[in-house]
C-alpha positions as CSV (number, residue, x, y, z in Angstrom):
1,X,-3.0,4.4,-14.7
2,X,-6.3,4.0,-16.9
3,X,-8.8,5.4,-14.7
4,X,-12.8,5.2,-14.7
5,X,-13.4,8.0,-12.6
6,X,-13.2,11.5,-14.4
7,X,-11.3,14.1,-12.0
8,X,-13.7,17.0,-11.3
9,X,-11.8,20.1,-11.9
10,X,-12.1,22.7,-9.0
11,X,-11.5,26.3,-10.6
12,X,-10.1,29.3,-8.2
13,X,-9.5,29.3,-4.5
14,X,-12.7,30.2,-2.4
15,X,-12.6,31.7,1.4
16,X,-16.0,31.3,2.6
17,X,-18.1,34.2,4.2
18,X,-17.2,34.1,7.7
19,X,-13.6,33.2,6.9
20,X,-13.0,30.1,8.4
21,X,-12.4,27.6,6.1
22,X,-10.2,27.9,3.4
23,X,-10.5,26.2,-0.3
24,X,-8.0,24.8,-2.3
25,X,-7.6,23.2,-6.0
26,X,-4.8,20.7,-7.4
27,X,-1.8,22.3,-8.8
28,X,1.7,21.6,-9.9
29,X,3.5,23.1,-7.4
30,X,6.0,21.0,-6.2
31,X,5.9,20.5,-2.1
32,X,8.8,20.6,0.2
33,X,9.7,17.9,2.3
34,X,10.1,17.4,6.1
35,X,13.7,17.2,7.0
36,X,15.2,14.8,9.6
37,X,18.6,14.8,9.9
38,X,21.5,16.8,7.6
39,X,25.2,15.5,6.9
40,X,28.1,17.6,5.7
41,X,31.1,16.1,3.6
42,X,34.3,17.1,4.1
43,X,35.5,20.3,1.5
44,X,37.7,19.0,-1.1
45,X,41.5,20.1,-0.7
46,X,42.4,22.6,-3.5
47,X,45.4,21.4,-5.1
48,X,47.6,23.5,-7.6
49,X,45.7,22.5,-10.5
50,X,42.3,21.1,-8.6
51,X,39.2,23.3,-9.8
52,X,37.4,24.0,-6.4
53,X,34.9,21.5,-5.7
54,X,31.0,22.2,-4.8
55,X,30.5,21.2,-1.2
56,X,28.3,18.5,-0.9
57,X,25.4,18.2,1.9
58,X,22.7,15.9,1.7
59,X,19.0,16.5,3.5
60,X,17.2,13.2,4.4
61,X,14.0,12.5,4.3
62,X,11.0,9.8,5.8
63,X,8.8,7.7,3.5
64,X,5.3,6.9,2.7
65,X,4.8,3.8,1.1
66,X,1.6,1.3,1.5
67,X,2.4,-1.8,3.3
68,X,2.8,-3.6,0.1
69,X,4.1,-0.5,-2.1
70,X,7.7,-0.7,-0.3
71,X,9.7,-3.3,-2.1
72,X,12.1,-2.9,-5.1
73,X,14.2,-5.2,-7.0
74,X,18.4,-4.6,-7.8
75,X,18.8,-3.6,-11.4
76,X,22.3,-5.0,-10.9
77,X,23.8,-1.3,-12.3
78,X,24.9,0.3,-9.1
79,X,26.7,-0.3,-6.0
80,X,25.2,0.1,-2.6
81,X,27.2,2.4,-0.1
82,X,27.7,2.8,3.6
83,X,26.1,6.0,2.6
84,X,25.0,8.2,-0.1
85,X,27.8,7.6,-2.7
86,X,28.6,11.8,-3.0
87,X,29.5,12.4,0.7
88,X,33.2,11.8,1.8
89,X,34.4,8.5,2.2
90,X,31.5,6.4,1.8
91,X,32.2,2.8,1.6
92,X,30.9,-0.5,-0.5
93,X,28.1,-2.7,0.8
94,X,27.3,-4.9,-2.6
95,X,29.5,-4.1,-5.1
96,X,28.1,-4.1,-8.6
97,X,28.5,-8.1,-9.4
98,X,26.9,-8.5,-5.9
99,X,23.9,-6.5,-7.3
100,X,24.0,-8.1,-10.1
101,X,23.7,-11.6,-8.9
102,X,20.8,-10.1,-7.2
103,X,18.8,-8.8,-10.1
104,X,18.8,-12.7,-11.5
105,X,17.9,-14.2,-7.7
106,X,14.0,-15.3,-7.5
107,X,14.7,-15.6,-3.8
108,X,12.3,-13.3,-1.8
109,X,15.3,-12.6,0.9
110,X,17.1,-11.0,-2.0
111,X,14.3,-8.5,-2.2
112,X,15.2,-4.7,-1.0
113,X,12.8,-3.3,1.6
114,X,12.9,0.8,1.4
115,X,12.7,2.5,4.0
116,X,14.3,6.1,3.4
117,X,15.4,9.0,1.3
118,X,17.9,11.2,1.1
119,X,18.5,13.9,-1.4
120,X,21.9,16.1,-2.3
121,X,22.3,19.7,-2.7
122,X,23.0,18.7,-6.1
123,X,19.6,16.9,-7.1
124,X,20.8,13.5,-6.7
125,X,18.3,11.0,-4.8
126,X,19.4,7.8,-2.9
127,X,17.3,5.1,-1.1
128,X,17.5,3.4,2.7
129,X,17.1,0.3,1.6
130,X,17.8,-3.7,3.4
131,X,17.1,-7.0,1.9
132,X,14.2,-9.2,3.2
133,X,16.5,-11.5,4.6
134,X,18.7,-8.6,6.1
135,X,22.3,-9.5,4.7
136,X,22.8,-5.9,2.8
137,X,21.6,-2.6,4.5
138,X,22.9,0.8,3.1
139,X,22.3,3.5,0.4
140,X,21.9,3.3,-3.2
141,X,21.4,6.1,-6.2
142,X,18.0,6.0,-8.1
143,X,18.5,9.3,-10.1
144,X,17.0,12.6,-9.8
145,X,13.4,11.8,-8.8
146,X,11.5,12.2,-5.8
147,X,10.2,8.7,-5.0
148,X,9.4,9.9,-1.0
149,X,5.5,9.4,-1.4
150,X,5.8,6.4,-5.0
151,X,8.7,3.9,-5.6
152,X,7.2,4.4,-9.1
153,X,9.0,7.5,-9.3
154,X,12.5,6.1,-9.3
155,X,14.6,7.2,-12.5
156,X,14.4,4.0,-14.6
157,X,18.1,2.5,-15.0
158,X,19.4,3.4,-11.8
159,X,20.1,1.1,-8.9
160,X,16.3,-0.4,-7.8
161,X,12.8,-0.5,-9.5
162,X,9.5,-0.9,-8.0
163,X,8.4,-4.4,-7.5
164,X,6.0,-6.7,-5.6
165,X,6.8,-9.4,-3.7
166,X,3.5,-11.4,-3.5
167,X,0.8,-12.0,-6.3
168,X,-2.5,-13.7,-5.8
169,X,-3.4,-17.2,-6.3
170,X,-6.6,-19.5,-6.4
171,X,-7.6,-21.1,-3.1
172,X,-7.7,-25.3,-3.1
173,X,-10.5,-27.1,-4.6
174,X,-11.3,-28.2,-0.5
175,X,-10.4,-24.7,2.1
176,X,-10.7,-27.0,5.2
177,X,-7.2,-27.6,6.2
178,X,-4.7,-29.4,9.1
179,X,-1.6,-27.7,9.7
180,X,1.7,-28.7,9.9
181,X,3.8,-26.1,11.2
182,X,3.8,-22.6,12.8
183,X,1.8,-19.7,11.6
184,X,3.3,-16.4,10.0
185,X,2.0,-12.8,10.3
186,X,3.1,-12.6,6.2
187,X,4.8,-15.3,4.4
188,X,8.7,-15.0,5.6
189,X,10.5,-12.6,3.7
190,X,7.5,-11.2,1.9
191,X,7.2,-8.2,4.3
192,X,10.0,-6.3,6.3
193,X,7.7,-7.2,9.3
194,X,7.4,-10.6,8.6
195,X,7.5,-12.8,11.9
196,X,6.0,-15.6,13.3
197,X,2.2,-15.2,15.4
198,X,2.6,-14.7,18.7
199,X,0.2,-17.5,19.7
200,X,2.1,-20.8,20.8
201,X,2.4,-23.0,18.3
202,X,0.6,-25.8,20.6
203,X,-2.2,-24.2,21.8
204,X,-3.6,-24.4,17.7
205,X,-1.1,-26.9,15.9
206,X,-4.0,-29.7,16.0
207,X,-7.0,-27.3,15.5
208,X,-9.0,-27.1,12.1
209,X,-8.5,-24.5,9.9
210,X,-10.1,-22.6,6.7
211,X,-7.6,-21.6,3.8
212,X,-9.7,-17.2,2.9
213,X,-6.7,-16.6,1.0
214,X,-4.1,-17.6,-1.3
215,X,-0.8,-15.7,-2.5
216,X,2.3,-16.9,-4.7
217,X,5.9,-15.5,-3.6
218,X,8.5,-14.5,-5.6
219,X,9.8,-17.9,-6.0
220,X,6.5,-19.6,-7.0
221,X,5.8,-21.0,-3.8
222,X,2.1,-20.8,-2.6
223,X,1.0,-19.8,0.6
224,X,-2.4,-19.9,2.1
225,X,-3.8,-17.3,4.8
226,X,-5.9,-19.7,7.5
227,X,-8.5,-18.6,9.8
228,X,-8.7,-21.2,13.1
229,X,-12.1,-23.0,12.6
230,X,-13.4,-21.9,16.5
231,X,-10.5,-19.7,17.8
232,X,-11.2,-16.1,15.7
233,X,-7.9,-14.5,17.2
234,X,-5.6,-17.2,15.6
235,X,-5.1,-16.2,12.0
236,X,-2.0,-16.1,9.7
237,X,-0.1,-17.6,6.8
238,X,1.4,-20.6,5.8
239,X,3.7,-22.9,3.3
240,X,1.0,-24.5,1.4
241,X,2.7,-27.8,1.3
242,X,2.6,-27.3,5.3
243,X,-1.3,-28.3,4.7
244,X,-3.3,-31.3,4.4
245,X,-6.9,-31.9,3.7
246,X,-8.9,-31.6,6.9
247,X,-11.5,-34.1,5.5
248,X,-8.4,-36.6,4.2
249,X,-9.4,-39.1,7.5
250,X,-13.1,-38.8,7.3
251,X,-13.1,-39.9,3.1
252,X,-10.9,-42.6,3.9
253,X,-13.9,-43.8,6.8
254,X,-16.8,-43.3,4.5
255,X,-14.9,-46.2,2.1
256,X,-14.2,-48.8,5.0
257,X,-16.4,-52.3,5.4
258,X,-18.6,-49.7,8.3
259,X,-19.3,-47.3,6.7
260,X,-19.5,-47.3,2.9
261,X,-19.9,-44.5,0.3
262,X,-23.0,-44.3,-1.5
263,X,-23.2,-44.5,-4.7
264,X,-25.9,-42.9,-6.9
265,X,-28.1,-45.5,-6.9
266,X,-28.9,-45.2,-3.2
267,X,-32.4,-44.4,-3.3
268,X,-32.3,-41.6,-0.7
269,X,-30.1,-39.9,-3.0
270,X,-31.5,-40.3,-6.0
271,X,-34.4,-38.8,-4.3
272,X,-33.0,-35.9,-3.1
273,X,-31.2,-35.3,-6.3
274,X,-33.4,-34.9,-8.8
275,X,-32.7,-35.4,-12.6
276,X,-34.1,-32.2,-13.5
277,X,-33.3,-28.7,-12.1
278,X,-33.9,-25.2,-13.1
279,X,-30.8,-23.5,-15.1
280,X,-29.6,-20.7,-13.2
281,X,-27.5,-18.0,-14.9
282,X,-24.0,-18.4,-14.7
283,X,-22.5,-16.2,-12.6
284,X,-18.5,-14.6,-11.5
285,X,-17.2,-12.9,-8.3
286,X,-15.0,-10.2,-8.5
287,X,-13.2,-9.4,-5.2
288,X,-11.8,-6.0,-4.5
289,X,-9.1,-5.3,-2.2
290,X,-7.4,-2.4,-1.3
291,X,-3.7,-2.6,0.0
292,X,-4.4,-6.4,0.7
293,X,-7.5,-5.5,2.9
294,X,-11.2,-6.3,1.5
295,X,-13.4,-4.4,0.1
296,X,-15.9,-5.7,-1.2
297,X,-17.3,-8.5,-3.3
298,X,-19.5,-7.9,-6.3
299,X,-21.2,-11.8,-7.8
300,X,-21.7,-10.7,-11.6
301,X,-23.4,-12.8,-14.8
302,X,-21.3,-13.9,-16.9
303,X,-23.1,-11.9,-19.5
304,X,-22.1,-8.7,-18.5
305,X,-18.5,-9.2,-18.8
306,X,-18.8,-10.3,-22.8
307,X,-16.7,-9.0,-25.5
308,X,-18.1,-10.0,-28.4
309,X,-19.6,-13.2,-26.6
310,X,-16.6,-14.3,-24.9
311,X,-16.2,-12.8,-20.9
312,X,-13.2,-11.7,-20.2
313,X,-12.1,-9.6,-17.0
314,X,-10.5,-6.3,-18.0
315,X,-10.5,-2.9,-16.4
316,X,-13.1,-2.0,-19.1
317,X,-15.4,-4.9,-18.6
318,X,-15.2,-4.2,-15.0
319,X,-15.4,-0.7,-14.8
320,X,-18.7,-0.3,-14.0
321,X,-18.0,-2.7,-10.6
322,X,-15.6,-0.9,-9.3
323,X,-16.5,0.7,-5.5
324,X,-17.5,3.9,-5.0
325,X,-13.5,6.5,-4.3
326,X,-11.3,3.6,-5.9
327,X,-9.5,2.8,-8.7
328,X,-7.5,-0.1,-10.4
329,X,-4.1,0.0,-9.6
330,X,-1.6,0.5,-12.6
331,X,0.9,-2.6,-11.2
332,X,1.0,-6.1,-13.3
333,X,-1.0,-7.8,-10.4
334,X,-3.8,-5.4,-10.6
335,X,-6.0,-7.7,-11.7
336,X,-5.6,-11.8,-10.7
337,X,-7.9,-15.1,-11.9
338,X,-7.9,-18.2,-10.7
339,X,-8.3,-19.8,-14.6
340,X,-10.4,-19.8,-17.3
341,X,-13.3,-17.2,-16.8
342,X,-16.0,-19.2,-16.4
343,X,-19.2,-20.0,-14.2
344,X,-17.8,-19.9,-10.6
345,X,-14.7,-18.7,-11.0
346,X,-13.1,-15.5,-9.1
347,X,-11.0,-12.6,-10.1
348,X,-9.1,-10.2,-7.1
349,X,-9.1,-6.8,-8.2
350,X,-6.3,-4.9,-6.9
351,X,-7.5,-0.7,-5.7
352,X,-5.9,2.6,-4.8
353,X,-8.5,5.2,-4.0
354,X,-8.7,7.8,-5.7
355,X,-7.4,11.7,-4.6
356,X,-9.1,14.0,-3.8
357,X,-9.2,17.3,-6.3
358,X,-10.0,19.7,-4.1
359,X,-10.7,20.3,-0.7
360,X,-11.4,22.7,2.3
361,X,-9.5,23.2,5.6
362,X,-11.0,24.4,8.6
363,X,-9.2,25.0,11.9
364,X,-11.0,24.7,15.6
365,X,-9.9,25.4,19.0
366,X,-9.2,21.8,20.5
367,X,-10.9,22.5,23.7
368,X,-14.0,23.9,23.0
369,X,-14.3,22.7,19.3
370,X,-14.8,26.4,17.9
371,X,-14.3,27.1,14.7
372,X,-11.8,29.1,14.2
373,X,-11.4,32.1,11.8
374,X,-8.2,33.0,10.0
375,X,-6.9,36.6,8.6
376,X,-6.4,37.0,5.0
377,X,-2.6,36.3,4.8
378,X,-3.4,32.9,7.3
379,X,-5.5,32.0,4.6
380,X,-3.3,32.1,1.8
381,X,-0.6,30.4,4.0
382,X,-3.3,27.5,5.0
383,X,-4.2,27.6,0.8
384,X,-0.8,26.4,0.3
385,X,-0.4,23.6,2.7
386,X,-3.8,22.5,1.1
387,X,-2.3,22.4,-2.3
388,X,0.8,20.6,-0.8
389,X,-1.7,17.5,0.5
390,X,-3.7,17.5,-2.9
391,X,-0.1,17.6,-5.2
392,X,1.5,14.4,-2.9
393,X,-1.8,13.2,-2.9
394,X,-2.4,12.4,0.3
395,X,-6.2,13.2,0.9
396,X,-7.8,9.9,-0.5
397,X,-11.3,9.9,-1.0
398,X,-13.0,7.9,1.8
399,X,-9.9,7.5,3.8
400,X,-8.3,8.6,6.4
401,X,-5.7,11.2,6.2
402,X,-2.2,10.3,7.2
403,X,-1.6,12.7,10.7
404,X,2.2,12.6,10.2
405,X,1.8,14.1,6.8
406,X,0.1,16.5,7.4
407,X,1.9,17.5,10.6
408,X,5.3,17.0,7.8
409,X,3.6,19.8,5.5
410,X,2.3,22.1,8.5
411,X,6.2,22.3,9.4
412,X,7.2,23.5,6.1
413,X,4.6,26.2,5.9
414,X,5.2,26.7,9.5
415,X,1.9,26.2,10.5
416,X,2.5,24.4,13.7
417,X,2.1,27.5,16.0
418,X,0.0,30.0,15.0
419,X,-0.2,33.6,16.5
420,X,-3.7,34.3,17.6
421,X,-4.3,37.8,16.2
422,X,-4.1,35.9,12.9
423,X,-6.9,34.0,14.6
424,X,-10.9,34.7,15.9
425,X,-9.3,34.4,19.5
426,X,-8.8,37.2,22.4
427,X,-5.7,37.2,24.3
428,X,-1.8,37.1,23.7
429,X,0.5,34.1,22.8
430,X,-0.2,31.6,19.8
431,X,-2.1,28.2,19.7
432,X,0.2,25.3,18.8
433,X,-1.1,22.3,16.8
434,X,-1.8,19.4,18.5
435,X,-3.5,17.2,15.5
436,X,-6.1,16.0,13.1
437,X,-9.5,15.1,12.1
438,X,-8.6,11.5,11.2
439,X,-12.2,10.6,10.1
440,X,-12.8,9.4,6.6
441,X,-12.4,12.2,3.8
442,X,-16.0,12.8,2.4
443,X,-15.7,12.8,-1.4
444,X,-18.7,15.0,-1.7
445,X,-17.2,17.6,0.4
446,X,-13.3,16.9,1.2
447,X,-12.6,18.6,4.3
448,X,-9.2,18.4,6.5
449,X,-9.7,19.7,10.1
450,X,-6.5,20.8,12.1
451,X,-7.0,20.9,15.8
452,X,-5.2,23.5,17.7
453,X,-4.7,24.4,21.5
């Protein structure tokens, strides 16, 4: 990814004064996953001239993907198994034609949703993965990466690659809209989660609704994301040729013998519409979400995005918009216009925030919120689960850390219970973690807070 934020660097690991916190910088170091669950193949008879055969045990693993970051396209190469292809006796799901057939397919239920890893004793990594529309579910091999925490990962030329399955499109010329049929928390087979709103079709079927949003699926068809005109709860998506123009009855009204249209000789209109008006400077809005929620929305001239007197929207034109902790995102639908880029017009800029560099963890006693003071060795311990968030890049500035991985990395350091003579507490036993701050990480001063009791 081109980024417009320079990365600070954070030189040498520093335990403050009293102890308590401890300070970590970004390295290489590659972290070690949680595991779930552990399988065993069967050992390979010997025969008279049969070199004896490695034993084969795979470890699997969860994964952390962003609600639209999950999805991933056959490359119609490899076969998907019953389970991951190495252990005994695993079985065809899709043979190679099938995934092959699938590669070509535009249809959005031919799309793989991935939902976990699993790795061999012999480097190999395979994805969990099931088609949108749920007809093949098993394992297949994507090489010797770990993709656990970025589907971007995934050894090119294996069995899947990255994709998305929406991309953004330009809202109708007029956003007030009927509807014609039920509402949809995504559009079907866009999401793994896809399903229909649980409001009752007839309590809003005949209401009036706004179009905020428009998205294209992997087929080309457009949906729109409505907003009921009076009823704030009822939201969701929709086929956009399940629309029509809320204002289609009231134009045909204004042209009957009634009511007529005026024209612009009507006097009260010329009148209120005068000939001459004061040019204002033509202007562009550039929307920024991040993982398909908003951000924000900056209205620009079209001046400032000239290259050599013609605007354009780039990441370099742009650049200097951007919010505060985010980034463009490196995909293909990073950045999305709804035509030419001229006065009016919108551009949806697609973020990930940026990681955090560095960063200090501090441990408190969950009862009393005391801070907490850890022995030397504690420290170092508590240094590397620190470089183990910053290397999987999982402290985003102003977000929220994710509790389950950080609980995943505490395991691995076994960090969960803690002995308190390694601790500024009095008495015998050990504390046992019990969670995290979850509040927004400050990118002036990253801090992770473990609770423990």
């Amino acid at each position: 990814m081109q980024s417009f934020l320079k990365k600070t660097v954070y030189a040498g690991l520093t335990l403050f004064a009293l102890g308590s916190l401890a300070a970590v910088n970004t390295t290489t170091a590659n972290a070690k996953k949680h595991v779930t669950t552990k399988r065993v193949a069967k050992k390979v008879k010997k025969g008279k001239h049969t070199k004896k055969q490695t034993k084969v045990t795979v470890t699997y693993y969860k994964v952390h993907f962003a609600e639209n970051a999950a999805y991933a396209k056959s490359n119609g190469v490899v076969s998907i198994m019953n389970k991951p292809g190495k252990l005994g006796n695993a079985k065809v799901v899709a043979n190679k034609t099938t995934m092959r057939r699938l590669a070509k397919s535009k249809l959005p239920e031919n799309v793989f949703h991935v939902y976990g890893m699993a790795k061999t004793n012999t480097g190999l990594y395979y994805a969990h993965v099931v088609t949108l529309g749920g007809k093949y579910r098993g394992w297949i091999y994507v090489g010797k990466n770990d993709f656990q925490y970025n589907l971007d990962n995934i050894t090119k030329n294996t069995g899947i690659s990255a994709t998305k399955t929406l991309r953004y499109g330009a809202n109708p010329s007029n956003v007030n809209v009927k509807i014609l049929d039920k509402l949809w928390t995504y559009p079907k087979f866009s999401r793994y989660n896809a399903r229909v709103v649980s409001h009752k079709k007839a309590s809003y079927i005949n209401d009036d609704f706004v179009v905020e949003s428009a998205v294209y699926n992997t087929r080309g068809w457009l949906y729109y994301y409505v907003q009921d005109a009076k009823k704030k709860s009822v939201n969701g998506w929709i086929y956009s040729g399940s629309t029509t123009s809320r204002n289609a009855k009231k134009d045909t009204k204004k042209t009957s013998k009634k009511n007529p249209a005026k024209t612009p000789t009507d006097k009260k209109q010329t009148q209120s519409n005068p000939t001459t008006t004061t040019p204002t400077p033509s202007t562009y809005n550039l929307v920024f979400k991040y993982n398909g929620n908003f951000v924000s929305t900056k209205i620009v001239n079209l001046s400032d995005l000239s290259v050599n007197g013609t605007p354009v929207v780039t990441p370099d034109s742009i650049a200097k918009f951007i919010p505060s902790n985010y980034q463009i995102t490196t995909d293909a639908n990073a950045i999305n216009t709804d035509g030419p880029i001229v006065n009016g017009g919108t551009a949806i800029i697609n973020l990930n925030a940026v990681p955090a560099t560095r960063l200090t963890i501090a441990i408190k006693q969950k009862d009393t919120g005391s801070l907490l003071t850890p022995s030397a060795d504690l420290v170092t311990t508590l240094n590397e689960a620190g470089q183990d968030l910053l290397n999987q890049k999982l402290v985003l500035n102003g977000q929220s850390i994710n509790a389950d991985a950080v609980k995943s990395i505490l395991t691995n350091r076994n960090l969960l219970s803690i002995d308190q003579s390694k601790l500024s507490t009095s008495g015998a036993g050990s504390l046992q973690f019990v969670g995290v701050d979850t509040t927004a990480i400050d990118a002036s001063n990253p801090t992770v807070t473990l609770y423990y009791k």
